[in-house]
C-alpha positions as CSV (number, residue, x, y, z in Angstrom):
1,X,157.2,87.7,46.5
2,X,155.6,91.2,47.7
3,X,151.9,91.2,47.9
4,X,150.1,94.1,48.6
5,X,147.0,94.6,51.2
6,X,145.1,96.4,48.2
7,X,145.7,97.8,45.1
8,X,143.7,100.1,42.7
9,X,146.0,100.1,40.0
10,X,145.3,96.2,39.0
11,X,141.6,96.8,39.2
12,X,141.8,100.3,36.8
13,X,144.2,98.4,34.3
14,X,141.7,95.6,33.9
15,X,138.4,98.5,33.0
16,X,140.7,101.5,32.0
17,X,138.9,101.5,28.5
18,X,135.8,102.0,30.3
19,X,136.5,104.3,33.2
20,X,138.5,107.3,31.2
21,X,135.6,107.0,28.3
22,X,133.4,107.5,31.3
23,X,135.3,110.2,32.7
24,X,136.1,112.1,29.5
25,X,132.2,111.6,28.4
26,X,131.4,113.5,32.2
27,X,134.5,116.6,31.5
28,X,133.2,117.4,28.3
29,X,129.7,117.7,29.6
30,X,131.1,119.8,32.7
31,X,128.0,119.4,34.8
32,X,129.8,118.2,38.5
33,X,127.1,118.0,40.7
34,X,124.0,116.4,41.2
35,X,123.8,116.3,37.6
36,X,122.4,113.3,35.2
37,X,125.3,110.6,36.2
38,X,124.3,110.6,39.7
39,X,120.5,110.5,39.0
40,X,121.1,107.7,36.6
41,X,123.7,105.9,39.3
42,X,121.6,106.3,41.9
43,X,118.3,104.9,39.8
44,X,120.7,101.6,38.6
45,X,122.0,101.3,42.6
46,X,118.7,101.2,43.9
47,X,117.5,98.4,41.0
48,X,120.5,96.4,41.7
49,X,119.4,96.3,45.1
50,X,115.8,95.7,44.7
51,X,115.6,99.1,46.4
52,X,113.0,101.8,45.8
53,X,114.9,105.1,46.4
54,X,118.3,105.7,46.8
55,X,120.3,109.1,47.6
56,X,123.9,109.4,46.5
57,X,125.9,111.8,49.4
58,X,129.7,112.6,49.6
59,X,130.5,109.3,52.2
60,X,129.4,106.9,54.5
61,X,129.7,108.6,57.5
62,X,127.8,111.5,55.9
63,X,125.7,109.0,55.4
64,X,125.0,107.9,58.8
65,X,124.5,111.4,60.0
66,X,121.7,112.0,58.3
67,X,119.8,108.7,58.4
68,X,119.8,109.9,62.0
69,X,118.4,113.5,61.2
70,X,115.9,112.2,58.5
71,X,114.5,109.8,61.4
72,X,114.5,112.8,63.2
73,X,116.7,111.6,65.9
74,X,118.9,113.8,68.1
75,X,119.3,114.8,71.9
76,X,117.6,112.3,74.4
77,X,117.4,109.5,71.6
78,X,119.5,106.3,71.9
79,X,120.6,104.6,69.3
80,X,122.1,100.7,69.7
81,X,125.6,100.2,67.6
82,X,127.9,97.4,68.0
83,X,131.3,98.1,70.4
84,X,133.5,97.0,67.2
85,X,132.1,99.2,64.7
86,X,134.7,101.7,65.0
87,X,134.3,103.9,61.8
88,X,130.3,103.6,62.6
89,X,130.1,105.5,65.6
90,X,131.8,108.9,64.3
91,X,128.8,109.5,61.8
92,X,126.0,108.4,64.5
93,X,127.7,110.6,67.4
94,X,127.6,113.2,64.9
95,X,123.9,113.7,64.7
96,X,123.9,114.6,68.2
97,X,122.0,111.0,69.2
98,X,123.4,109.7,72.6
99,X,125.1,105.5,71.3
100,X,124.7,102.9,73.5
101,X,127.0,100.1,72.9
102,X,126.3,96.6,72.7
103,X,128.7,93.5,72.1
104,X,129.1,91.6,69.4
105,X,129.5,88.1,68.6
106,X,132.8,86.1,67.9
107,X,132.2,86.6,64.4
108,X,132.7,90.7,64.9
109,X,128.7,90.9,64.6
110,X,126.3,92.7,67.2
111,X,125.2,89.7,69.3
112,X,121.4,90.2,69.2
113,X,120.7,88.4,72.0
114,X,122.1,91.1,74.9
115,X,119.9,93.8,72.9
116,X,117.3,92.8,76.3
117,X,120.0,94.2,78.3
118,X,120.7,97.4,77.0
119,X,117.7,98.8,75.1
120,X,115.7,101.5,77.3
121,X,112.5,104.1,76.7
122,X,114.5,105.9,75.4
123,X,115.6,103.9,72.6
124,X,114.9,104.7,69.2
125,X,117.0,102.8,66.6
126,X,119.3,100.1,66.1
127,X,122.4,100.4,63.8
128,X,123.4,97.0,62.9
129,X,126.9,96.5,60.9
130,X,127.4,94.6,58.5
131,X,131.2,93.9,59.4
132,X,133.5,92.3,57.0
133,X,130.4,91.7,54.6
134,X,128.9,89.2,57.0
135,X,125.4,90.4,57.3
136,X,124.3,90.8,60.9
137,X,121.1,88.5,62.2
138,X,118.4,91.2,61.4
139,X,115.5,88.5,61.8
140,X,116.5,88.1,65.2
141,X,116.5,91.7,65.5
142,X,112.9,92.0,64.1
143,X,111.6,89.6,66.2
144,X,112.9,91.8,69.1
145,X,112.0,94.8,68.1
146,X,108.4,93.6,67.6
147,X,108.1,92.4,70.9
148,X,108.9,95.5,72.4
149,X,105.8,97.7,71.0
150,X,107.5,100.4,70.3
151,X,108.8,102.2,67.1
152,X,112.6,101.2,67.1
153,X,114.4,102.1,63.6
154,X,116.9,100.0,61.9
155,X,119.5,101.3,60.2
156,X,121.5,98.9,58.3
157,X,125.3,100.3,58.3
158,X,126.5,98.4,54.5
159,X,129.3,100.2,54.2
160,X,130.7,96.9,54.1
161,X,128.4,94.9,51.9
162,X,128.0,95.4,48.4
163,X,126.4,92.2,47.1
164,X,125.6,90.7,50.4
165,X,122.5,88.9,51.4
166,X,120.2,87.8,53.6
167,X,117.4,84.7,53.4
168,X,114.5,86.6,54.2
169,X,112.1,83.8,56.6
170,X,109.6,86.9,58.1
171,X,107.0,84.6,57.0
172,X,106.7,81.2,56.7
173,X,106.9,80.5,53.3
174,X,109.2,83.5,52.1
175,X,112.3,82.3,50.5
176,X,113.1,85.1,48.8
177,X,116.4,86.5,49.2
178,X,116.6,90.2,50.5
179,X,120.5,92.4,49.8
180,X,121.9,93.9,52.6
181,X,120.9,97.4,52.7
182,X,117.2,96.6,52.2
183,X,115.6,95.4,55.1
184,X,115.8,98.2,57.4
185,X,114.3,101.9,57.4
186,X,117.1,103.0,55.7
187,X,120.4,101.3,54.6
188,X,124.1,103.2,54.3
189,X,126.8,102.4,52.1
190,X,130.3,103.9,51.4
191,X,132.0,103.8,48.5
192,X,135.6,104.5,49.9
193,X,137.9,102.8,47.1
194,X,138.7,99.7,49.0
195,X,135.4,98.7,48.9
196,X,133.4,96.0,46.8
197,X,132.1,98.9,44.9
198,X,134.6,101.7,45.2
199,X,135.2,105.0,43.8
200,X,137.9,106.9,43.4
201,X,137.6,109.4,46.1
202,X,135.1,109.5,48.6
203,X,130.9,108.7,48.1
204,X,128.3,107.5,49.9
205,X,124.4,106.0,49.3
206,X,121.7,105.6,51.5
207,X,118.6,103.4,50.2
208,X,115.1,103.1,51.5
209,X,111.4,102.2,50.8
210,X,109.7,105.2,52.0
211,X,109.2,107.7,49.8
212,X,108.6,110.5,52.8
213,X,112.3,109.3,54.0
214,X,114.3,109.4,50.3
215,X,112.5,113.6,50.2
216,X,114.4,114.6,53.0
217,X,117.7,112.9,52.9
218,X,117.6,114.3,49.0
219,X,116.6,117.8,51.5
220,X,119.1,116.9,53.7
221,X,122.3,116.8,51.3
222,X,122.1,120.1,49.9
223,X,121.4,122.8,52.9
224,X,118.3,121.0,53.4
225,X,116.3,122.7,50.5
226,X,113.0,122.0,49.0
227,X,113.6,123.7,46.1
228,X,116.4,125.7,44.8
229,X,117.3,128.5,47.6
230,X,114.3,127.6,49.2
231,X,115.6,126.0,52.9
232,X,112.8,124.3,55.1
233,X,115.5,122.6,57.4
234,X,119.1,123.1,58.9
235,X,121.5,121.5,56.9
236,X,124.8,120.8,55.3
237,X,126.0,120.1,52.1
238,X,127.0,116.5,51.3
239,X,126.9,115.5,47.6
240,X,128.1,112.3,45.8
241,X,130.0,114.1,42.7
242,X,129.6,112.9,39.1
243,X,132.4,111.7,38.0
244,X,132.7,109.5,41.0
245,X,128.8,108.6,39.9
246,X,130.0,108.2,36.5
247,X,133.1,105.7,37.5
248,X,130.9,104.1,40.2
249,X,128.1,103.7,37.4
250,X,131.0,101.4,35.2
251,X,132.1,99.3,38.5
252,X,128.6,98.4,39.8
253,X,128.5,96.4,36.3
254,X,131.4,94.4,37.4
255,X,130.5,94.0,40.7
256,X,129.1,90.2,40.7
257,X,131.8,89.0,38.6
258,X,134.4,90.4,41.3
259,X,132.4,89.2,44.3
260,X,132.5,85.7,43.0
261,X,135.9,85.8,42.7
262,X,136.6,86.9,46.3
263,X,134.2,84.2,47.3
264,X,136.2,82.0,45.2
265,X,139.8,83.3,47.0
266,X,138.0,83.5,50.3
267,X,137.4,79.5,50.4
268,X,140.5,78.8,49.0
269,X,142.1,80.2,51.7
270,X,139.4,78.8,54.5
271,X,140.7,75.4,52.8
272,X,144.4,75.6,53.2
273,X,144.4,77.9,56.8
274,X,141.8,75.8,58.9
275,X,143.5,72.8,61.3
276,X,146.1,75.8,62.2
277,X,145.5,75.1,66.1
278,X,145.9,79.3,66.7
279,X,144.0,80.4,64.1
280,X,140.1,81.2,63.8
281,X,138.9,82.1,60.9
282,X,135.7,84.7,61.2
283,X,132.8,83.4,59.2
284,X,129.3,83.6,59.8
285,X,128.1,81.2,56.3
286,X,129.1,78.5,58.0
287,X,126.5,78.7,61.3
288,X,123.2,77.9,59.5
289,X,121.4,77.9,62.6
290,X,121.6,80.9,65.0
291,X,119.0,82.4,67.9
292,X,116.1,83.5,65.9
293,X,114.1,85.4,68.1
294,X,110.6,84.5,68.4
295,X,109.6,87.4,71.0
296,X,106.5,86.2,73.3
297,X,105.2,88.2,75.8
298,X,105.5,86.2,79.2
299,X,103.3,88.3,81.5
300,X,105.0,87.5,84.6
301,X,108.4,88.4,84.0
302,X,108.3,90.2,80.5
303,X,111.5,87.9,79.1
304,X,111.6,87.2,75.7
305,X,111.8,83.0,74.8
306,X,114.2,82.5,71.9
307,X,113.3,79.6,69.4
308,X,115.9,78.7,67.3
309,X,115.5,78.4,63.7
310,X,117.8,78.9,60.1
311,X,118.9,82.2,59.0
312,X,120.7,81.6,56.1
313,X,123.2,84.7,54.7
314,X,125.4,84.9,51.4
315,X,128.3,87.2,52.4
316,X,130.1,89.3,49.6
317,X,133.5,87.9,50.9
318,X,134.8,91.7,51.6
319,X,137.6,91.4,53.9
320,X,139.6,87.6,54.7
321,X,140.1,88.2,58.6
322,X,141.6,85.0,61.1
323,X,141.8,85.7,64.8
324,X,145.0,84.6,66.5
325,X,146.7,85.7,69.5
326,X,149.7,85.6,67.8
327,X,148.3,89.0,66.2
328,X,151.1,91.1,66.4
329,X,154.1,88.8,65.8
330,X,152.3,87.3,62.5
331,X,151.7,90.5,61.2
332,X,155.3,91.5,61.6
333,X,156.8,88.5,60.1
334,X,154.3,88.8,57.1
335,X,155.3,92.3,56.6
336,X,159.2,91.1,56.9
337,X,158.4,88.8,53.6
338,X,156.7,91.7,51.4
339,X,153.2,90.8,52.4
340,X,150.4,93.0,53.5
341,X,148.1,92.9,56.2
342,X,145.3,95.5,58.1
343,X,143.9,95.5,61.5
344,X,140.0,96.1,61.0
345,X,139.8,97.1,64.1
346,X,142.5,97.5,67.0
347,X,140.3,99.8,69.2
348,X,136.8,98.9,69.9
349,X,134.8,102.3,70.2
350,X,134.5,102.2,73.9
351,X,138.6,102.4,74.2
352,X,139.2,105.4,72.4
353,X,139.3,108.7,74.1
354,X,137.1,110.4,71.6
355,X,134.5,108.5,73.1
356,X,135.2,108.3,76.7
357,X,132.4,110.3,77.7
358,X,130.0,107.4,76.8
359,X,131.2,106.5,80.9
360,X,132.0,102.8,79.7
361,X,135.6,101.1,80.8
362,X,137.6,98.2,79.9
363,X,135.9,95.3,80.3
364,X,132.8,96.1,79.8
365,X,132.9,94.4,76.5
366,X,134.9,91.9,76.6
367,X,134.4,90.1,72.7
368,X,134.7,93.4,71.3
369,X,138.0,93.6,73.2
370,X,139.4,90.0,72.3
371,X,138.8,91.0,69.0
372,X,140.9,93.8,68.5
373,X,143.8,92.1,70.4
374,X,143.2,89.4,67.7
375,X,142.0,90.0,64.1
376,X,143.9,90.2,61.4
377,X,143.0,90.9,57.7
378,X,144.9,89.3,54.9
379,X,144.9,90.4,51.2
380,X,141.6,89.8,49.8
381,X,140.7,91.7,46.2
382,X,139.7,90.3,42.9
383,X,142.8,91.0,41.3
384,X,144.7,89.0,43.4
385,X,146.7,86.1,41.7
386,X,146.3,82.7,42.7
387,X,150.9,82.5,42.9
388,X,150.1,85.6,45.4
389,X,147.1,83.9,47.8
390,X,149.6,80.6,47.7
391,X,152.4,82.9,48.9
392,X,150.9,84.3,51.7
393,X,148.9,81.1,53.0
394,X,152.7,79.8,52.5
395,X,154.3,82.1,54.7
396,X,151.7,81.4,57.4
397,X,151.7,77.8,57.1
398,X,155.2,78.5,57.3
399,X,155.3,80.5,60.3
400,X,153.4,78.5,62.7
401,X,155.6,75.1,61.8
């Protein structure tokens, strides 16, 4: 049986009625940019999200640039990103910001707890990813950043995490429920195909609260312009188009029912993989209880005393990734029996010789490292059959016999 990685035909067959009425309702209007399908997409985005603004740009990485430049971040400021967030550090080195790296957890998660160790004066944001759709520990992170007093940003990189969310405890009787996206300054999302919410071609959003934020990234995308002609900032041009605002506008209504069916195939095949002695399967629902950082000032030696308490997340389930050292060889017999597999990612930022001028070498983080020796995603979409998930948790069962 051949099962495919991804594929966008099964997901356009199931809402083709929908997406070429959208389409041919956005031709024969033949307004393409920034026009009334991208102001409406952007209004429904940011309500889905409990948001209050939300800017539609031309990808996520365009949209990491310029949560940097609306912050007014550039030479001299040093913005915290994970060593695994591969994709994440092109858009961030772009802005002209200097990245220092942190590692992450087992879980492919920036481990919040060696933020002491690397944040400096000179630090302005913090660019947590939410990897796989696993939401990063931001409470822990707020609890840091509070006990440095100083203004540190956080940028929530989402790309990831359509749908995800986070149990917001910042108070002590707070029990509301906060989405990925929302918690920090601003929050980025892509809307590469392959994603929860995909379109079909490149897009991005960024969402915020602040109203003085949401005028300049809107500045920001279109040669930074107050008005029409009238430029008050250098800029490029970096607009999400309407017909992908148009298609995105008929997806984001599906986008619960899908989640809850990768949720559904995502525990189906937690229950058949785990008691495989080589495989770990990354999933941070499971650890209720994590270092939540309750950030004292201790006068004498200025360390911060963790306390630990729940941080509760819902992920949105979008990629299936197990770690094994048998990375390599599994993937290669999979791929001999017609199934498909990804490597999210086999480079951890620091390795990669487009950033070797960061000075750091191998070694220096060592999770980050394991884990691209290690992960490897399996086919995970809401199209997927339940003949096709047996199949490939078959062939693995199969190969480690």
């Amino acid at each position: 049986m051949i099962v495919p990685f991804f594929d966008l035909t099964r997901q356009y067959k199931s809402i083709h009625t929908e997406i070429d009425f959208a389409i041919r309702k956005t031709l024969q209007k033949g307004d393409f940019t920034l026009g009334n399908e991208v102001g409406v997409f952007e209004r429904e985005f940011a309500d889905y999200l409990g948001a209050d603004f939300a800017v539609g740009v031309g990808s996520g990485t365009d949209a990491l640039t310029m949560s940097m430049k609306a912050l007014d971040l550039g030479a001299g400021d040093e913005v915290i990103l994970p060593a695994n967030a591969y994709p994440s550090a092109f858009g961030i080195a772009i802005s002209g910001v200097k990245i220092r790296l942190v590692d992450c957890d087992e879980n492919g998660l920036m481990d919040v707890n060696q933020l002491e160790r690397v944040t400096t004066d000179n630090t302005a944001a913090i660019v947590p990813v939410h990897l796989y759709g696993l939401p990063a520990d931001l409470l822990t992170m707020d609890r840091f950043i509070d006990s440095r007093k100083k203004k540190i940003y956080i940028v929530e990189d989402a790309a990831q995490a359509h749908g995800a969310r986070i149990k917001d405890s910042r108070t002590q009787n707070s029990n509301r429920w906060l989405f990925a996206g929302t918690y920090g300054h601003i929050g980025v999302f892509s809307f590469y195909p392959t994603k929860n919410l995909g379109a079909y071609g490149d897009g991005g959003m960024l969402v915020t609260g602040d109203y003085k934020l949401d005028k300049k990234l809107r500045q920001l995308r279109q040669y930074g312009e107050k008005e029409r002609y009238q430029s008050i900032r250098v800029s490029g041009v970096s607009r999400l188009d309407e017909i992908q605002a148009a298609i995105l506008r008929v997806k984001l209504r599906h986008l619960d029912e899908w989640n809850r069916r990768r949720e559904e195939l995502y525990r189906y095949y937690t229950e058949k993989l785990e008691g495989i002695v080589d495989i770990k399967i990354i999933n941070n629902s499971k650890f209720k209880i994590s270092p939540f950082a309750k950030a004292t000032e201790d006068k004498q030696n200025a360390k911060l005393k963790f306390k630990k308490q729940n941080y509760e997340t819902k992920p949105c389930y979008h990629l299936f990734v197990i770690r094994t050292k048998k990375r390599d060889q599994l993937k290669e017999y999979l791929a001999r029996r017609g199934i498909g597999t990804a490597i999210h990612y086999p480079v951890p930022v620091h390795l990669t010789a487009a950033f070797r001028y960061l000075g750091y070498k191998r070694g220096d983080f060592p999770i980050a490292e394991r884990l691209s020796e290690e992960v490897l995603s399996l086919p995970l979409y809401p199209q997927l059959t339940d003949p096709e998930v047996s199949e490939v948790i078959k062939q693995i069962r199969k190969y480690y016999r």
